[in-house]
C-alpha positions in Angstrom: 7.6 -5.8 -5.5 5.9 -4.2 -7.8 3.7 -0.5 -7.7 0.1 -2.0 -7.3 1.1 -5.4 -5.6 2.4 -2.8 -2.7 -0.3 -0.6 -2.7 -3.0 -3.6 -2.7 -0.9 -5.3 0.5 -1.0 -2.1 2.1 -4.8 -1.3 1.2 -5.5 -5.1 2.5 -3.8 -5.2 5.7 -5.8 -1.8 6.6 -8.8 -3.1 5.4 -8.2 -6.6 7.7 -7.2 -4.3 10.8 -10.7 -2.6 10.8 -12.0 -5.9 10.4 -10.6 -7.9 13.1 -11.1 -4.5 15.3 -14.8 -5.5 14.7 -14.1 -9.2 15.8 -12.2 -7.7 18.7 -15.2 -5.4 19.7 -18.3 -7.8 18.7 -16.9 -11.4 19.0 -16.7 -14.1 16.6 -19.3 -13.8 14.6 -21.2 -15.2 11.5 -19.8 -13.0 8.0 -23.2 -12.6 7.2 -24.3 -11.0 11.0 -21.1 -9.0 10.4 -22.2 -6.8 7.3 -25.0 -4.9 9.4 -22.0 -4.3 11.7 -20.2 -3.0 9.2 -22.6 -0.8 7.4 -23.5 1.0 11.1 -19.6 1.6 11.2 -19.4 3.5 8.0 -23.0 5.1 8.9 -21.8 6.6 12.0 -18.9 7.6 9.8 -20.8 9.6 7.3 -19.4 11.5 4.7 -16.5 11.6 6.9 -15.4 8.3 5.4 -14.8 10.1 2.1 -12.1 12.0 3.9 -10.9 9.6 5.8 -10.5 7.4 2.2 -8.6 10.4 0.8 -6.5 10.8 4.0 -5.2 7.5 4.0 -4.7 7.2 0.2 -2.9 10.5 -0.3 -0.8 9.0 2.9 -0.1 5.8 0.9 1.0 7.6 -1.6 3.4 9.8 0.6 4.8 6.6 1.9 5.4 4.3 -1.6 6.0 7.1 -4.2 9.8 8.2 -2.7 10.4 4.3 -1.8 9.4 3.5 -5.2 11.6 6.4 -6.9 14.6 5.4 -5.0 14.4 2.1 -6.5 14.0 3.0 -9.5 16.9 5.1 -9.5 19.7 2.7 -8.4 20.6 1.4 -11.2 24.2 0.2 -11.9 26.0 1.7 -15.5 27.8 -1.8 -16.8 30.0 0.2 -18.9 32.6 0.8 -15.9 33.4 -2.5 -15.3 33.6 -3.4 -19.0 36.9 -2.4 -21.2 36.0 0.2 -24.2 35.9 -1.6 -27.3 37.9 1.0 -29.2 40.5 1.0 -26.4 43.8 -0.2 -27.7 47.1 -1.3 -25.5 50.3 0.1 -26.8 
């Protein structure tokens, strides 16, 4: 998987928890009666959401970046299965 197609999932599956904690607290409700909803949630959050954005991102980032650089980093060197070219059998 790649960098961003991670990061997106993980951004999307936090952004669909707040969103069915809204279902959960409000009901079913209409998409259009749910942006008011939402709006109040990040009112009451204030410039606290800024934080809280930053928060979670930099935690993101704690959480990919070493699972990313220790993928990157197992790579295999084909040259020790493979006989030397120069090699000669005497």
């Amino acid at each position: 998987m790649r960098k961003s197609t991670l990061g997106l999932c993980i951004l999307s599956l936090i952004a669909w928890t707040w969103v069915l904690w809204l279902y959960i607290r409000y009901g079913l409700v209409h998409p259009l009666e749910l942006t008011p909803l939402i709006l109040k949630d990040l009112e009451w959050l204030g410039p606290f959401a800024i934080l809280l954005d930053v928060i979670v991102l930099f935690a993101l980032f704690l959480v990919i970046h070493p699972l990313i650089r220790r993928r990157s980093g197992a790579t295999e060197d084909s040259s020790l299965r493979e006989p030397l070219d120069n090699k000669t059998d005497n």
